[in-house]
N, C-alpha and C positions, 0 to 999 in steps of 0.2 A: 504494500500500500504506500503511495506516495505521497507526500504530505505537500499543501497546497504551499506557492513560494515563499509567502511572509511566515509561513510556519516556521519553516527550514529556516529561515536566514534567522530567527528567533533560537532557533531549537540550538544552529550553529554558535551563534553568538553566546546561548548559554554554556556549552558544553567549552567554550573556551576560557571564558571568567572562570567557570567549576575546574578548569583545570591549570588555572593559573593559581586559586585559591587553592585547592591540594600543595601543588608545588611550592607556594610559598609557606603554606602550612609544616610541610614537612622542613622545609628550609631553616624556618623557624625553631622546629623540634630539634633540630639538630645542635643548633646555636644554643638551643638553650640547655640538652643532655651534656652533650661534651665540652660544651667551653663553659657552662654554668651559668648561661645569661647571656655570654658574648659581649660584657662590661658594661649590664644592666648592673646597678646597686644591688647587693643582695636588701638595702634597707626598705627597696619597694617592696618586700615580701613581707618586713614588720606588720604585726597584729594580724597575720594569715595561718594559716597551717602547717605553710611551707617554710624549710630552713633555707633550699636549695630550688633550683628551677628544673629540677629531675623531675618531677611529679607533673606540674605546668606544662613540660615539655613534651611528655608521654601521653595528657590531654590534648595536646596542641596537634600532635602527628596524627595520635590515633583517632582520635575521636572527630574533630576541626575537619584533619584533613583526611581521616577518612570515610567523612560523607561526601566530600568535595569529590574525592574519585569515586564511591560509588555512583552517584549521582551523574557523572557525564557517563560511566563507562555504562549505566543502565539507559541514558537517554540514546548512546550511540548504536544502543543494541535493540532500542525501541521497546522496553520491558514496558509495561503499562503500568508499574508503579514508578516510573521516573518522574515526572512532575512532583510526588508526593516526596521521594528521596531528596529532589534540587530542592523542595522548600525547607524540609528540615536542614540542609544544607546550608540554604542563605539565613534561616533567622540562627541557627546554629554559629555562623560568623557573625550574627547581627550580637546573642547574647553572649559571644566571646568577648566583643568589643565591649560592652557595657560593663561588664566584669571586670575589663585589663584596666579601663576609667575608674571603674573603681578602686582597684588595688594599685595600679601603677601612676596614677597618671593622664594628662594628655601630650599625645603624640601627631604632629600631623597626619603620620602614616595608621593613626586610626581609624580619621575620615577616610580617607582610601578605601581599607577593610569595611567600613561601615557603609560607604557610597555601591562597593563591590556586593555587598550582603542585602542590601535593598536593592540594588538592579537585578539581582538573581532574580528575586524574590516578584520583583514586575515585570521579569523575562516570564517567570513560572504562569503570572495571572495572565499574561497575554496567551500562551499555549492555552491556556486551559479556556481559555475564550470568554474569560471574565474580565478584559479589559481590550474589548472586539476592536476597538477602535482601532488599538496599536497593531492588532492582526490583520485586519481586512478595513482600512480607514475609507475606499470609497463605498462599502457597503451601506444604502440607502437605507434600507427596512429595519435599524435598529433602535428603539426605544431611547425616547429623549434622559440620557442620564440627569442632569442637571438643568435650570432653566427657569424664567417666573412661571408661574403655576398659571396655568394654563396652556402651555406651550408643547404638549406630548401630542403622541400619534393621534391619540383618541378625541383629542382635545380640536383636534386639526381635523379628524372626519366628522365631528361631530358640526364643525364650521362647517363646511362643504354641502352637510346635510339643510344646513338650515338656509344657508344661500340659495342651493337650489329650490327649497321650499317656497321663499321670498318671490324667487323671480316669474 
């Protein structure tokens, strides 16, 4: 089955963030197993659980980054739970971030993760055809999202109906 072109260049586009976000996930885990931070302060881990960034960093590969690779390697293979894996995926980097603000800090390269964990995430609704627009934008027949009240399809037959009536 072939997916219509705005799908694909969607579907593409996520599979390459989810695989940038693995890789840098793991990149991360790495930094932070063997070099212990990579001359992060151990004192951003004060009032944590953590002595060391061993534990952070084994969250960070496994877990971070390995929804980020299931997630493309299941969209690439077209499993029908991949949409459901990329979203745990992008809010999974959204509540990383939120978490590192908390205990570490801000960092510019958090906005990045965080910009990267919400485009996932409106990559995912436009696949799934909850945000049509982004999928199929000249599609006419779709339901007024937004707008002053009175402005929807129904709103608009129902004008027509009574125009016609008048004349």
């Amino acid at each position: 089955m072939s997916l219509p072109i705005s799908s694909r260049i969607f579907s593409s586009a996520l599979v390459v963030l989810l695989i940038f976000g693995a890789v840098s996930a793991f990149g991360g885990a790495v930094l932070a197993i063997v070099f212990n931070g990579a001359g992060v302060p151990l004192e951003h881990l004060a009032g944590t659980p953590f002595s060391t960034f061993f534990i952070p960093g084994l969250i960070l590969g496994g877990i971070l980054g390995g929804t980020q690779l299931v997630a493309a390697l299941a969209l690439l293979r077209r499993r029908h739970w991949a949409p459901l894996m990329a979203a745990i995926a992008g809010f999974g980097m959204l509540i990383w971030i939120f978490i590192e603000l908390a205990i570490v800090g801000y960092s510019w390269l958090q906005s990045v993760y965080f910009g990267l964990g919400a485009l996932e995430l409106i990559l995912v609704l436009a696949l799934l055809g909850i945000a049509p627009g982004l999928v199929s934008p000249g599609h006419t027949n779709l339901p007024a999202i937004a707008g002053p009240i009175g402005t929807g399809p129904r709103q608009a037959s129902r004008r027509k109906k009574r125009q016609r009536s008048r004349a």
